[in-house]
Each structure stands twice: as C-alpha cells, then as structure tokens.
N, C-alpha and C positions, 0 to 999 in steps of 0.2 A: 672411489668415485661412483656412485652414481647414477643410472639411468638417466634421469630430468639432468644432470649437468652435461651427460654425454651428448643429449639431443642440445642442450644448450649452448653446448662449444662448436656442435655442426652446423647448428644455423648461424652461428657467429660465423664461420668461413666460408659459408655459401654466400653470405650475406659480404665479406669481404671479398670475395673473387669477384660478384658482378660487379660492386664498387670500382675495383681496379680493369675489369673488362670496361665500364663504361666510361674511364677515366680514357683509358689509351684507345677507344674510338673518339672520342671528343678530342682529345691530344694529335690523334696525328694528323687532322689536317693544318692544324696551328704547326707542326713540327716542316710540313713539306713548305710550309707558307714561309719557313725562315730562312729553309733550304735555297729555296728557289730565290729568296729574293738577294741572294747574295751572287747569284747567275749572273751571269749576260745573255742577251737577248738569244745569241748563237747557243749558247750553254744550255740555257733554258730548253731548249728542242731537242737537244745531242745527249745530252747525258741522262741517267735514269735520274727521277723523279726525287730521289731521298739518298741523292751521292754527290756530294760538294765538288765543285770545280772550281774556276779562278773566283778571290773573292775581290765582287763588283759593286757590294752595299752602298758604300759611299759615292758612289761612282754614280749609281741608281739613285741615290737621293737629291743628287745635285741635279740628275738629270729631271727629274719627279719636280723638283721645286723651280725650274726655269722653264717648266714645258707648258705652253700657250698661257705666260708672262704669270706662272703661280697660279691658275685656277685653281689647284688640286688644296690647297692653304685656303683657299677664300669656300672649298666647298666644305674644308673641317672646320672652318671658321661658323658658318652657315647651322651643319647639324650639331655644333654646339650650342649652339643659338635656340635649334626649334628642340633641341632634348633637356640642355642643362632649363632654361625660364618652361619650356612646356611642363617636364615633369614636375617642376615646382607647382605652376600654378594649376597641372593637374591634379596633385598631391593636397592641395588645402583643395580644392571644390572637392573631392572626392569624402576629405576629411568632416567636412563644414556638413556637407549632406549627409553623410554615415552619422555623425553625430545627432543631429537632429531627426533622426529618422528611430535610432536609439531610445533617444531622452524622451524628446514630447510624444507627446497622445494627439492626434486629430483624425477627423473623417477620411477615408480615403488612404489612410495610412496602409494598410495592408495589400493595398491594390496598384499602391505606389511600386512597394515593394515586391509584388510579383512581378510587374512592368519590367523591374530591375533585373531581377534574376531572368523574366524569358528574353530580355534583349543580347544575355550573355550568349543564346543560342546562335545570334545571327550571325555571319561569320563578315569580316571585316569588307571582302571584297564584293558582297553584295551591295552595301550601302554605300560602297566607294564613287559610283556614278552618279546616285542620286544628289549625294554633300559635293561632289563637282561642280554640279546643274545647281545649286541653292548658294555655291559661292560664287558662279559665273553673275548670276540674279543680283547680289549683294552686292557686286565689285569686286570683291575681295580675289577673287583668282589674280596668281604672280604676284601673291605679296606674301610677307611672314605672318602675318594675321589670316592668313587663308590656311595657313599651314597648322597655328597653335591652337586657335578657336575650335576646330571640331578636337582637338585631344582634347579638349577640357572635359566632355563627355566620357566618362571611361567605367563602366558597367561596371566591372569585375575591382575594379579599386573602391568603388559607392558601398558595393556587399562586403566586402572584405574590412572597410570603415564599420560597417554597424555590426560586422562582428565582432570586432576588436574594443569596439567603442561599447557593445552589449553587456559586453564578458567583464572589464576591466575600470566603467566609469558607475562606480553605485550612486542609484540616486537620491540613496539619505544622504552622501554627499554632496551632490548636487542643490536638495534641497537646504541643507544647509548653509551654502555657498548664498543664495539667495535669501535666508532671514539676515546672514550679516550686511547685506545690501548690496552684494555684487551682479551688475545686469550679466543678460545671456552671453552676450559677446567676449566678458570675460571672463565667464567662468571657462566658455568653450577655449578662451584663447591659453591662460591659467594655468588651469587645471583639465581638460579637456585632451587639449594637444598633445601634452606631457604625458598622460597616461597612456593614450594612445600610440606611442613613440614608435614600439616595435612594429605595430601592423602600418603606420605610414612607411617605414622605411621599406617595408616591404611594399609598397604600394609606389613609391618611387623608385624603386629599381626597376620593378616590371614598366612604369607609365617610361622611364631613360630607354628603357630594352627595347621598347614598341618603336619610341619615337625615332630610337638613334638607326634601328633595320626595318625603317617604312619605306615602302618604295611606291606602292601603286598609286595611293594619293598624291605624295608629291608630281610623280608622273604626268599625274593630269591636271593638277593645277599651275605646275609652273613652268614654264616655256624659256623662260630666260636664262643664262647658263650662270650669270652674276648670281642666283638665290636656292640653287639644287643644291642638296644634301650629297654627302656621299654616295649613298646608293644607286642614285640614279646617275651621278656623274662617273663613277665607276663602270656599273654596268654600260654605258654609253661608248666608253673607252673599250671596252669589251667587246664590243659589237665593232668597232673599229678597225679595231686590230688586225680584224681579218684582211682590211685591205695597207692598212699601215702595223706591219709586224713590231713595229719599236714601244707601243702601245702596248703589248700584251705584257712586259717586263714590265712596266709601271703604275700598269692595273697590278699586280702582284704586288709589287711594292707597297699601291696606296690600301692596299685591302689588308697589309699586317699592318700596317701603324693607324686604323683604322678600326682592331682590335683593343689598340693599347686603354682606349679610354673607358672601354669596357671594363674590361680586369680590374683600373686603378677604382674606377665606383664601388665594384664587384668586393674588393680588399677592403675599402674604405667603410664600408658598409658593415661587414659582416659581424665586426665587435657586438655589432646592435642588435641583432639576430641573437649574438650566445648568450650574450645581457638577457634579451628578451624573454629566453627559452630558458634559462635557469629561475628566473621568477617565476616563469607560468609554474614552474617542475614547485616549487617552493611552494605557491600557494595552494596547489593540490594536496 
C-alpha cells in the first residue's frame, strides 16, 4: 500500500464520518418528531423527550383532522397548491429565461445578468414588506395569486438555468434546429427543455423547498385562515398552545406529516440527479 492510497482511504473516512455526523443531526429531530407524536398531550410534558409511552398516533390523528371542522387538511390542501403549481410555474420562467439569456446575443445582455446574480445578495426578508405594499396596491393580497406571482421571480433558479442551459445546449445545434425550420419556441420547448432536465429539477426542488417553508410572506399577505399554508397555520397553533395546551400535541402531529411531502419529492426526484451526474461524469 502506498502512501497516496493511505491518505486516500483517510480522507474517504473523514469524509464518511461527517456524512454520518450530519446525517444523525438532521435525523434526530425527525426521530423526536415521531416520538412525540405517538404521546398524549400529558405524555408529551411527563416523559423524556426520545422515550415512548402510551401509543396515541391514531388517537392524535383523529383528533388533528376534526379540530376547528379539518382546517389542518384544507391548510396541506392550500401549500400544495401554492408549492406543487408555484414550483412549476416557477420552474419554466426560470427555465425560459436561463435559456434565452444563454442562446441569444443582445444589448444589455451582460447587465441583465449581473442584475441576476447581485439580486441573489438580497435576502428574502428585506423585500418581504415592499412585495406586501405592491400586492396590497394590486389587490391581490388574501388571494393565491398574491402568493404564487412574486415566486415566479426566483434569482438563484434564472443563474442556475443559464448554467445548465450554457454548458449542455450547443448552439450549432441550435442553429441547426433553425435551417430545418423549427421557430424559437420549439426548439426551446424540444430540445431545449430536455437537455436541460437535470439543472430544472434541481431548480424545482429548491423553488417546492422555498415555497412549501415560506412563512413571512404568507404572513403578511393573507389574513384569512381558509388560504394559510402550513407554516403559518402551525406556527399559529403554536402560539396557542400556551393558553389551550391540547394544541401543542397537534402542532406536533401536523408538523411530522407535513414533512412527508417533502421526502416523497426529495426520493421522487433524486433518480434525475444520479442520471444527471453520470452524464456530466461521461462527457468529461
């Protein structure tokens, strides 16, 4: 053995310990979350934290789906709504623009695209008050169109299209797609899309991820308890609790099955990622 394979097999186990340290810090508050929500309310305060007592899951679900006539259904109903159609339609304007920011040549193109990359600097909750004040102006506050229109905007998904779209769409194809007589729209729709596959789906997990743990804009745009997202109907019940303790078990409850939809993207997704990453690995 060695020397270069010895330091090569030690940074494979450095490299595999923090893997497994960062795994069981992200694990174990999903682990207390499953714990706890098999508690009862009394349980839930009485017993340590990650030690099972009576199991009350079903017991808590029944309770969770009859409490003030199923709100808790109509608010996953809700951030399905503004994540699964948001991240869509944030996903092609992200794509449409990265594309076109790629392929064509015009003035202003490079000024566009710094635009792009220093907006990424802003942080979300600075422009949160102002898109409030521009949707109050509009009408649109307390509706789902107040909610999915400013996601359409998403910096970090635009750069992340025209890299993927840079790297992966040549444009002697492209020009060629065009002497056979195909317009813009479909080469981009075509051939365009398709090539780009891996970097949108990365681009719609992170726009699902934003939309499904947004809270401060919902916050302030919607008032109505019919059109809140999880987050903020959760947190609500949270704040609750304190003076109605039966709330604090069903905030728990609604906060693990409010992971699930995560994960199942998260798995559903990830084929497209190792597809993705063995081509790049191949065309190198």
């Amino acid at each position: 053995m060695t020397a270069g394979e010895r330091v090569s097999r030690g940074w494979m186990i450095a490299c595999t310990l923090a893997v497994v340290v960062a795994a069981v810090y992200f694990l174990i508050p999903v682990a207390w979350l499953v714990i706890a929500s098999t508690k009862s309310t009394g349980d839930l305060f009485s017993t340590p934290g990650f030690a099972f007592a009576g199991f009350h899951l079903w017991d808590n679900l029944r309770e969770l789906s009859s409490y003030d006539d199923g709100i808790f259904w109509r608010w996953s109903l809700n951030s399905i709504i503004y994540s699964v159609f948001g991240s869509a339609l944030t996903t092609f304007v992200c794509a449409i623009t990265g594309y076109a920011l790629a392929i064509y040549r015009f003035r202003g193109r490079k000024v566009l695209l710094a635009a792009v990359l220093a907006s990424m600097l802003v942080p979300g909750t600075v422009i949160a008050q102002p898109t409030y004040v521009l949707l109050v102006e509009m009408g649109l506050n307390n509706t789902y169109a107040g909610l999915l229109l400013p996601a359409l905007v998403y910096s970090f998904g635009v750069l992340l299209c025209y890299i993927y779209a840079q790297a992966s769409i040549p444009l002697e194809l492209v020009e060629a797609a065009r002497i056979d007589g195909a317009g813009e729209f479909r080469i981009f729709a075509s051939m365009g899309l398709r090539l780009m596959r891996t970097g949108l789906v990365t681009v719609l997990l992170f726009a699902f991820l934003g939309s499904w743990n947004s809270y401060l804009l919902p916050l302030l745009v919607l008032t109505d308890q019919e059109l809140m997202p999880l987050t903020v109907g959760l947190t609500g019940w949270n704040q609750s609790a304190i003076s109605i303790p039966g709330l604090q078990i069903l905030t728990v409850v609604g906060s693990l099955i409010s992971i699930i939809p995560i994960a199942i993207v998260f798995i559903s997704l990830q084929r497209f990622w190792r597809s993705g990453l063995t081509t790049g690995s191949l065309r190198s």
